[in-house]
N, C-alpha and C positions, 0 to 999 in steps of 0.2 A: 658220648653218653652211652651206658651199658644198655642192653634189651631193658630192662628191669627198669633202670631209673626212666626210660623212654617211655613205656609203657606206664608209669606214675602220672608223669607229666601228661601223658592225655587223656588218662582219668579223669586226674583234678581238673582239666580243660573242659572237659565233658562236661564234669559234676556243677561246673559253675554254669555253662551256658544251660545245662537244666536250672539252675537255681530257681525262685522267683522273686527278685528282687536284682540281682547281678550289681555291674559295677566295674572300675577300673582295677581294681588291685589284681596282684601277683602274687605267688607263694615265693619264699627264697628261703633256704635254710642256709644258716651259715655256717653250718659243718661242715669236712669235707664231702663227695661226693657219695653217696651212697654206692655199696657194691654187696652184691648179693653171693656169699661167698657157693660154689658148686657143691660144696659136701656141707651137711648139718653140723649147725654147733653145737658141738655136747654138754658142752659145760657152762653157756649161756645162751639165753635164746633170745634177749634184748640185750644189744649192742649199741654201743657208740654208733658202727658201722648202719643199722637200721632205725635206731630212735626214734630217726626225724623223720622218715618214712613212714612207719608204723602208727606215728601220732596222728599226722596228717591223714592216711590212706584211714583208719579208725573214724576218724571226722568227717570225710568225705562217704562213708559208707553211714554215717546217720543224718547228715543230710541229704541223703539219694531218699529216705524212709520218710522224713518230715516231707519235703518235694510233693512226696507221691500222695501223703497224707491232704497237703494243699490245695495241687489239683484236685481230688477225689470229693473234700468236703468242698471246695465252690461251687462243683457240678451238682451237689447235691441241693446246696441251697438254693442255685439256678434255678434247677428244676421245679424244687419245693415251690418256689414266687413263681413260676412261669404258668401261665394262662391254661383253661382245661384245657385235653386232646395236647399241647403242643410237646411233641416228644423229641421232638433234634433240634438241637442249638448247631447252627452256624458255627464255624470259629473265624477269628478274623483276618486271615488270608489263605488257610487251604484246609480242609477236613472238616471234621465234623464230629458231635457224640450224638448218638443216641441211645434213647432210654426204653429199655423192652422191657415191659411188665408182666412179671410170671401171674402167679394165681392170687398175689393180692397184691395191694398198691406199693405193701411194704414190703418187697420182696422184687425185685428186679434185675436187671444189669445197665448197666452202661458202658455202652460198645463204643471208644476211639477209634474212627480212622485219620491218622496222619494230620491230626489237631493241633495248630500253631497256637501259639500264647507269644505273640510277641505287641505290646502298645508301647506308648510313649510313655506310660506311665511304669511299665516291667521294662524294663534298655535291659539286653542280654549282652551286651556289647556287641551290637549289630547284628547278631545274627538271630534264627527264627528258630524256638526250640519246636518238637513235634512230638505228641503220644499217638500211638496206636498200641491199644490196649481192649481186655474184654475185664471187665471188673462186676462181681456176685455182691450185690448189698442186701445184705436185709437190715431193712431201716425199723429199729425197734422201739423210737420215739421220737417224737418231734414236740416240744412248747415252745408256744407263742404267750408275746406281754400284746395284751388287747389293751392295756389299760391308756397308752399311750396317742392319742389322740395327735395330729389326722395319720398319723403313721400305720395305725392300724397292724395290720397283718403286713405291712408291705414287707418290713424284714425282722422284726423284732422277734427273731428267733433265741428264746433261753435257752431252750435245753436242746439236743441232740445226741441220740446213742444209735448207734450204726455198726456191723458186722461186716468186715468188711475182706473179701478176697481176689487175687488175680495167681492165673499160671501164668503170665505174658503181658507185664506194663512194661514196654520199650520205649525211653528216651532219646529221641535224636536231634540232629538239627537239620534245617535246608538244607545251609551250608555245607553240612560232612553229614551225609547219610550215613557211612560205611564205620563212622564211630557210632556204637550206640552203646546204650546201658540200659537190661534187661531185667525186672524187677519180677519175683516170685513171691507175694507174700498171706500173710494171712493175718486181721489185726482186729483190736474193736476200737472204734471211735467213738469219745466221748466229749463232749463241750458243756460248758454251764456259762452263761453270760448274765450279767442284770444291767438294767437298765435306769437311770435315772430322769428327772423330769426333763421337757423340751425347755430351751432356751432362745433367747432370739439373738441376730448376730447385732451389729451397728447395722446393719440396711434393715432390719424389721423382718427379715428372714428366718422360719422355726430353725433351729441345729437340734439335732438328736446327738443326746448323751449318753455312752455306754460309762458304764461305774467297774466294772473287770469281767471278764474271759476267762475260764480256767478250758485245756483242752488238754485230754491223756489220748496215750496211743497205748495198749498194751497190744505188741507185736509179738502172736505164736512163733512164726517164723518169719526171716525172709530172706531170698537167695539173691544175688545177685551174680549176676553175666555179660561181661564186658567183651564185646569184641569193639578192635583197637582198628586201625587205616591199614594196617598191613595185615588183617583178618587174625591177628591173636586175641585167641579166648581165656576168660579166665573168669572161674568163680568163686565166691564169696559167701561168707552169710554170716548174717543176726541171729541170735534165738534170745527168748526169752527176753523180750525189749520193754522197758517201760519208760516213755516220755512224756514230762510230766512241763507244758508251756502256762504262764501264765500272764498276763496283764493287767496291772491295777491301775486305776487311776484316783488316786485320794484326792478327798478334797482341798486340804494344804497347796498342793501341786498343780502347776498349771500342765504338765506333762506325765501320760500316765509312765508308767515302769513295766520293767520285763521280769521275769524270772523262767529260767529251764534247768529240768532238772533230770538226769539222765542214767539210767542203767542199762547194759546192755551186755551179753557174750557171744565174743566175735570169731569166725574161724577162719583165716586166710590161706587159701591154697596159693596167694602175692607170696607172703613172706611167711609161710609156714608155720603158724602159729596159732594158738587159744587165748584172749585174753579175757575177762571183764573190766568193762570200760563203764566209771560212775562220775558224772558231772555236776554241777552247780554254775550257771552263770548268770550274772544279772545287767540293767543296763536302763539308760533311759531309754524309752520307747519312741522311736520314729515312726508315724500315723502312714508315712508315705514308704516305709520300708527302708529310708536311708542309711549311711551306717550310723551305728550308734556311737555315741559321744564319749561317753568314758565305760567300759564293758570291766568286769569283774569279774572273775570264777578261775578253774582250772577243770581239764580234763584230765583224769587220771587210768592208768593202765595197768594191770597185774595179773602176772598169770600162775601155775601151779607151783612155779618156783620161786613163787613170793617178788618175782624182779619187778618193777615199778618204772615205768614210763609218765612224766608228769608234767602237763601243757599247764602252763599260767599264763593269762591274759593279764599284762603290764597297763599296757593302756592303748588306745586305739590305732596305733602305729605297730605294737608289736607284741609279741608272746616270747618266753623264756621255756625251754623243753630244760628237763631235769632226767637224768637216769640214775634211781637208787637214793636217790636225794641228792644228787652231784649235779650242778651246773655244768651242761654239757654244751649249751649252744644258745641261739637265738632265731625267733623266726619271724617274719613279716606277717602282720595279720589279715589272713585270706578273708577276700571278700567274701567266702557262703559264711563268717560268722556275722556277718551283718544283712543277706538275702537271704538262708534259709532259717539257722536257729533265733535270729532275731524278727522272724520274717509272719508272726502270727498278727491275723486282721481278727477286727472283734465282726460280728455277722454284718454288721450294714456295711461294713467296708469290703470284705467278702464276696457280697452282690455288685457292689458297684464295681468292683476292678473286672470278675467276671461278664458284666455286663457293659462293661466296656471293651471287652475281646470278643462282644457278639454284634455281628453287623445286624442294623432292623431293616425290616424288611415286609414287602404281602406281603403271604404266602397262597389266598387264593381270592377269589371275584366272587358272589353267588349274586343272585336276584330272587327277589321276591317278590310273588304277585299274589293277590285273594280274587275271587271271583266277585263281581260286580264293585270291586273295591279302583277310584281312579289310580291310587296312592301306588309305584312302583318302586321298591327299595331293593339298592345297591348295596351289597353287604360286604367290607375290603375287611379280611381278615388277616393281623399282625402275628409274628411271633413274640409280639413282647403288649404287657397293657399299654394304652396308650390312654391320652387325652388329648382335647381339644384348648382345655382352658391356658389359658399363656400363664399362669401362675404356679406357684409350685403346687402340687397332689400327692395325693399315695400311690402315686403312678410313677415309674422314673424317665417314659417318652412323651415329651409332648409335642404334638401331630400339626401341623398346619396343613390346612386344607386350602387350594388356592384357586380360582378361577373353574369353576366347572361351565366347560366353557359350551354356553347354549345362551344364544342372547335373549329367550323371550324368558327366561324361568329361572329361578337359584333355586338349587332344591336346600331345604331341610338340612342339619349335621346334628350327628349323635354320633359321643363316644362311649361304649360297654365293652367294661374291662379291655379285651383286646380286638375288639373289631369298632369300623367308623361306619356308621350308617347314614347314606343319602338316600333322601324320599322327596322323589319326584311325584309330582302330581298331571298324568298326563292327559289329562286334560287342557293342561297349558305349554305343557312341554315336550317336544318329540327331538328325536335327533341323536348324535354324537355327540359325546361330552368329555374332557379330560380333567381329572384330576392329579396337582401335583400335590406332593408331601414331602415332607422332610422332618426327620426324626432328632428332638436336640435332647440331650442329658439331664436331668432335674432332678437331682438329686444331692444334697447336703447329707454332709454326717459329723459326729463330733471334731471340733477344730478344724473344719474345712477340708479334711482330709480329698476328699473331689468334690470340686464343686458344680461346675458344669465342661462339659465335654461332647461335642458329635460323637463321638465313640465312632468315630469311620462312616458315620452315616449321612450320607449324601443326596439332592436331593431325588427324586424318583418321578414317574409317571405313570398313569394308569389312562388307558383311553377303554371308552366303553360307549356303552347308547341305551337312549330309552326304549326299547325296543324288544330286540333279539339278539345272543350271543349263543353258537353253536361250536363246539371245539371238537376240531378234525381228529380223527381215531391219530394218524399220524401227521407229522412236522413233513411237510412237504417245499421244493423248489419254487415250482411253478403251477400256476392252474390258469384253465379255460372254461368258462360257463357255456355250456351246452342247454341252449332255449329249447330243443328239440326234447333231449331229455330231462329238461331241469334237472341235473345234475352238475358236480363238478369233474372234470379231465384233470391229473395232476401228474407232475414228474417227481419221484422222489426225492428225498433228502440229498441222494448220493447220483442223482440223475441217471438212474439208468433201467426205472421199471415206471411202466405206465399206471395210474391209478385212479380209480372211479368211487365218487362218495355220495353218497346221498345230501342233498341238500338241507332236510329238515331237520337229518340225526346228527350228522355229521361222522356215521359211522362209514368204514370202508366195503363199495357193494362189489369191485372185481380189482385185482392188476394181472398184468401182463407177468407172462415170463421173463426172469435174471436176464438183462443184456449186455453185451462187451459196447452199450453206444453212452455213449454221454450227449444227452439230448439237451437241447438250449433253446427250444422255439417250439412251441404247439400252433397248430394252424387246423382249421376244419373244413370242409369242402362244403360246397353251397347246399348240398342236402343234410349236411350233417352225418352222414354215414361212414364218412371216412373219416380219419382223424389221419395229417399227416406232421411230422417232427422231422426238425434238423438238427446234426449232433456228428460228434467223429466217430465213424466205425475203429474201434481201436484193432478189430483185427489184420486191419490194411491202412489205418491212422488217414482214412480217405473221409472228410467232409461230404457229405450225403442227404438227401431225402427219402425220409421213411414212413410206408405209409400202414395204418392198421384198420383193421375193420372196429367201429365203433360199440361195437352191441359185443362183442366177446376178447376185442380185444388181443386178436390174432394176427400176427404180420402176415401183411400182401407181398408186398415190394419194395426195391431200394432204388433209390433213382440217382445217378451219377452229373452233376453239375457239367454243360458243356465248357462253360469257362471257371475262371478259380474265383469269383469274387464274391462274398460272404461279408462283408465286414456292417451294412445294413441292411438288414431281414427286416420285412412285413407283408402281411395278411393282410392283402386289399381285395376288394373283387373278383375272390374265388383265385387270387392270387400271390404265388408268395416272390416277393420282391427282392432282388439280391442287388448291394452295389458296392461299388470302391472306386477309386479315383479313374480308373482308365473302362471299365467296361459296366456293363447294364445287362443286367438278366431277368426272365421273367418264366416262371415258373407254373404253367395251366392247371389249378388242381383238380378242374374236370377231364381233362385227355389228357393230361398229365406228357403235357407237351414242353421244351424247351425254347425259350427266345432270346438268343444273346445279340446286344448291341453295342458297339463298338463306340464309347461316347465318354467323355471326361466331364465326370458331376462331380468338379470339388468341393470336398470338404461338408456332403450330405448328412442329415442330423435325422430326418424324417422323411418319410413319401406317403402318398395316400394316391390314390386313384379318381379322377374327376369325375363328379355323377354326371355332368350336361355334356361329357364327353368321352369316350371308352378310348378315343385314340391322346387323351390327352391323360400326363401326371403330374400334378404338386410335389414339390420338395421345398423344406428348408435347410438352408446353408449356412455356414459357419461365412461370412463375409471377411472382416477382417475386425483388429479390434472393435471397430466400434458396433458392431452388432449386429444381429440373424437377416436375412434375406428370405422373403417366397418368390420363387422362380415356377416360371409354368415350363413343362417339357414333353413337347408336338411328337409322336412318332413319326409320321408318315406325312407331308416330310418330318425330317429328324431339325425340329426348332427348340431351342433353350429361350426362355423370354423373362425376365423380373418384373414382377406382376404387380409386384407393391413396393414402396422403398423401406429400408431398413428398419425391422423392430428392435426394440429397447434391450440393450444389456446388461447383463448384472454379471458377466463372467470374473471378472477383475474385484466385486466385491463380497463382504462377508455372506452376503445371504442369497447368494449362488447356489442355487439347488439341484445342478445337475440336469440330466436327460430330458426329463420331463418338462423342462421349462421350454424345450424345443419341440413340445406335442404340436401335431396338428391334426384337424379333424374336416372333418367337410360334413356342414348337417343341408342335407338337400331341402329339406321341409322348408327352412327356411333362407336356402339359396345361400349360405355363410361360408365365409371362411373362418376356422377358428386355429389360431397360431398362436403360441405364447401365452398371449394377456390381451390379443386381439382381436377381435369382429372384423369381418372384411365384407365387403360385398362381392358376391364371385360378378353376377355380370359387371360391374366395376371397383377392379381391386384398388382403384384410386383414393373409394371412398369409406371411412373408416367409420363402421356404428358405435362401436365404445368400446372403452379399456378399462380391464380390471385395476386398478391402482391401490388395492389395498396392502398392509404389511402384517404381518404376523405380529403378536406382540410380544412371547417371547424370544430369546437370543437363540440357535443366531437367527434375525429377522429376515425370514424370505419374504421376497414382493410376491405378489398374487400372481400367480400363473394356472393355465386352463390344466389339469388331470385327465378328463375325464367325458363326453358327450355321449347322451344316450338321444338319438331321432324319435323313436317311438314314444319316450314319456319327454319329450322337447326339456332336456333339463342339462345345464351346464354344472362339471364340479370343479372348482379351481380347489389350490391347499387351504382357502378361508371357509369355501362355503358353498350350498345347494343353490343354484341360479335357476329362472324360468328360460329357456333357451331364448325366447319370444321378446319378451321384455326387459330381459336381464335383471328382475325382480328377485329379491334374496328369498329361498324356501328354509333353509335349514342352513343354523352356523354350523361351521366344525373346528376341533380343536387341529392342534395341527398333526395331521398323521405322516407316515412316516412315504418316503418319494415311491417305494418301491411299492405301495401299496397297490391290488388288482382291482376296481371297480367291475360292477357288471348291476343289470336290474331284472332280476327274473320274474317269471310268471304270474305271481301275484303283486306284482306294482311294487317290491322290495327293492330300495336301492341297498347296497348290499357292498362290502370292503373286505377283502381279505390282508390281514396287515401284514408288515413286509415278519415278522414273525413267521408266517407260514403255519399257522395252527389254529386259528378260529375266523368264522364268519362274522363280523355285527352287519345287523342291518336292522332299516327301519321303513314302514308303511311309507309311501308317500303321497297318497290319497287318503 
């Protein structure tokens, strides 16, 4: 294959995986091979040798303009239906538009980055096309049919006139970045639609009826820029383009009709020529973009030498190319005549395919409070309207709200336009609460064109509380609550700068200076003035202890591990704990002394330090399959002892919830041991006060296991719920949060979660 015919061939490759409709077909001319002779032909400039080229590459360059045309008005009507303030759509698996608004409404742009368009309902043949583009609109009218009841304003868009420009609408795919196709144009866009009355289908369900579409393009200019996989450029251009789409649907006929009709003058620096290109073709109308059934028309070509290039569409298998009026050939009919020039949606279809390339989604949380007012309202703000009712609306998401999960109280549901409003009455209700959602498609249009669809949207979660949410200036690793300063201690994003926030703003009040350490453990020293962290010094890749002064946040010192074992760290009694199979260390963070002991604790999961005993420590152990061990372990002498027999495991099943299920705690106050999901008596680890046995109720179902122990307010948190440490009395449910989450209860009696997100406080009173 020549450069030439190479470079055709992944145009039209291109041209089609842009289309928006696509499909299986091929192009195949069955002429001989096309050859693009080195020197100019004098004496004809349409040849046998180019015909079939020329026809096609013509065709291919006015559906790149319809294309562009497609994408531009759906984003428009997106917008136009889309809820106040929301100004960027999603797309539905990478990028994104947004819409900046100059000095009036109608008057703006709409900036592509790297925006897929690929559903189930657009098949590109598997691959994901992609715009990044900056596009000038001034929208110079918009009508609406109000008349049309419950549809409303949802899309019954008539009219439409738009101004429309881009230096830079670039086509690509996932698949082949390094092909693309580069659109310069300048155009106005017109539509006129009407509508006729609503009908119902056989289920009792309204269908909206469009009666015809007319939609013109008249194209000033437009250029196009092809670079090809091997980086050959090459440009093109339209001038003076007028495309004229329309679709009828009469009443006679149970399917409406197509009609396009096409003028254009073309200049190829391809194939070195001028032509005007004038069309007519017609066809029944497929609602779904399919190809069409039996298609009619011809494309015609002529340039100043009166020569004549002439495409007739035979029937939907193939087209006849004519040169001069001579049967010269035959070609396979490419699928962009059935994805782009057959490819016009009337407006409700428009919205629905677009709004099925939009995933839903929040977009943010608020709360509302009035003063002396009990009533607390949760505000979930969508990108799309929504509703609560299970029936069809002039909405096209409808929201299920499920479980908010607080057992003494349901709040309240309200849906407006695009947000859901929960009101709690707190009076009755305190706590954590989670709400799930799921966003389904509700929307009909004439002949079922879509009828219902997830459109990608899957279900979601939202955890919040009656109470208090404060969101961290920054997305932080790790945090430590500092009772001394009620503040929070954190480790960056990127673990290697230390960071101080205020608790009630959740503004950042200091960090430390840029470190070569990647820190993984914060610990505090029993005054609280020191803050000390474990982490690899990368500039000697030596595992270390590092300590800072708390109040500025200045390093002191680094402390070098006498032995190598790291693999479980904890902050127990002013100490930090190191262990691994064969040795035992212990770390003083007051004299910041070292104690290594030479002792095989396998398979350790947890340690805590004994309060009725300082020469004594608790661990749990991974036993064997059948589940955790608590072992007591004597310093002095060096005694290992199992103190209790085997707790319950869940390792082996679905609702395995990792680390935390191996928490242990010691609450002094009330002499306990707390393991797992169990109560111990420490003077007799024989005897066992109770077990948590509850299960989560959604999938996957964890069993209830202990998070969390605070001594000072005597309160248990397992993943169900707030416990009285004393009586094991339920204080607060909770939904399920996530394992990694940081409990802590500061100053004002706040039980208080930082979720494994690492970017907001909830908490709630707990007196």
């Amino acid at each position: 294959m020549n450069k030439t015919a190479y470079l055709l061939a992944s145009l039209i490759s291109l041209a089609l995986l842009a289309s928006c409709g696509g499909g299986e077909g091929s192009e195949k001319i069955t002429t001989p091979q096309p050859i693009i002779p080195t020197l100019p032909v004098v004496d004809a400039i349409f040849t046998e040798d180019n015909a079939g080229d020329i026809a096609i590459w013509s065709t291919v360059l006015t559906e790149a303009s319809i294309d562009a045309a497609d994408i531009i008005e759906q984003e428009i009507i997106w917008f136009h239906h889309a809820p106040e303030n929301i100004l960027i759509r999603d797309c539905n698996s990478t990028g994104s538009v947004e819409k900046i608004i100059d000095d009036t409404e109608s008057s703006y742009q709409l900036v592509f980055t790297n925006c897929s368009y690929q559903t189930d309902i657009i098949d590109r043949e598997n691959s994901t096309t992609t715009v990044t583009a900056l596009v000038n609109i001034t929208q110079q009218d918009i009508q609406l049919d109000n008349s049309e009841s419950p549809y409303s304003d949802s899309f019954l868009i008539k009219g439409l006139s738009a101004k429309v420009s881009s230096t830079r609408f670039i086509i690509s795919t996932v698949e082949e970045p390094s092909l693309s196709l580069e659109l310069m144009f300048e155009l106005l866009l017109t539509s006129n639609q009407t509508w006729s009355a609503n009908t119902e289908d056989l289920s009792g369900d309204l269908v909206v009826n469009y009666q015809s579409k007319n939609r013109k393009l008249d194209i000033k200019a437009i250029d196009f820029k092809v670079t090809t996989e091997d980086l050959m450029v090459v440009t093109d251009s339209m001038r003076q383009t007028t495309i004229n789409q329309h679709i009828n649907a009469p009443k006679s006929n149970k399917y409406p009709h197509y009609k396009v009709d096409i003028t254009s003058t073309i200049t190829s620096e391809l194939f070195a020529f001028e032509t005007t290109l004038t069309s007519t073709v017609t066809s029944p109308y497929s609602g779904k973009g399919y190809a069409p059934q039996s298609p009619a028309g011809t494309f015609a070509l002529t340039n100043a030498q009166n020569e004549e290039i002439l495409l007739t569409l035979i029937t939907n298998k193939y087209m006849q190319l004519h040169l001069n009026k001579e049967l010269i050939g035959e070609a396979e009919t490419v699928e962009w005549t059935s994805s782009a020039l057959f490819n016009l949606h009337d407006n409700a279809q428009a919205l629905a395919f677009i709004q099925e390339l939009t995933p839903f989604k929040a977009i943010s949380i608020t709360k509302e409070t009035l003063e002396n007012d009990p009533v607390e309202k949760v505000i979930i703000k969508f990108n799309k309207k929504v509703s609560i009712d299970s029936g069809y609306s002039n909405t096209p998401i409808q929201v299920s709200t499920i479980s908010v999960s607080n057992s003494f109280y349901q709040p309240s549901i309200l849906a407006t336009e695009n947000n859901i409003i929960l009101s709690f009455d707190t009076n009755e209700s305190k706590g954590f609460y989670d709400i799930y959602y799921d966003g389904n498609y509700k929307l009909k249009t004439s002949e079922k064109y879509v009828e219902q669809s997830s459109g990608g949207h899957s279900v979601k979660q939202i955890v919040g509380i009656v109470g208090q949410a404060v969101t961290l200036d920054h997305t932080v690793e790790q945090v430590r609550y500092s009772s001394v300063y009620n503040h929070l201690i954190a480790i960056n994003d990127f673990n290697t700068v230390i960071k101080v926030f205020d608790l009630e703003t959740g503004h950042l009040i200091n960090a430390s200076e840029e470190t070569n350490i990647v820190f993984d453990n914060i610990c505090f020293s029993a005054d609280q003035e020191g803050i000390f962290l474990t982490g690899i010094n990368y500039d000697d890749y030596s595992y270390q202890i590092f300590s800072y002064d708390h109040k500025t946040l200045t390093f002191i010192e680094s402390y070098q591990q006498t032995g190598s074992a790291h693999s479980v760290i904890k902050c127990a009694a002013n100490q930090l704990i190191f262990v691994n199979d064969d040795s035992f260390e212990q770390f003083n963070l007051s004299t910041t002394d070292f104690v290594l002991t030479d002792i095989a604790l396998a398979n350790v999961n947890n340690i805590v330090q004994s309060p009725l005993n300082g020469n004594q420590l608790l661990y749990v152990s991974d036993t064997d399959d059948s589940g955790y061990e608590l072992f007591s372990l004597t310093l002095d002498p060096l005694e290992i002892e199992a103190v209790a027999t085997s707790l319950e495991d869940s390792r082996n099943t679905y609702n395995y919830s990792g680390g935390q299920e191996r928490a242990i705690f010691i609450d002094a106050v009330n002499e306990n041991i707390l393991a797992r999901n169990t109560i111990i008596k420490i003077s007799d680890t024989s005897e066992i006060l109770h077990t948590f046995t509850g299960e989560e109720i959604y999938f996957p179902k964890k069993n209830e296991h202990i998070r969390y122990h605070n001594e000072a307010h005597n309160i248990i948190v397992t993943n169900l719920a707030v416990y009285d440490a004393s009586t094991f009395a339920e204080l607060i449910a909770l939904p399920p949060i996530p394992a990694a989450s940081y409990w802590f209860v500061d100053n004002d009696d706040r039980l208080s979660v930082v979720l494994q997100s690492m970017d907001s406080i909830y908490r709630v009173k707990l007196y």
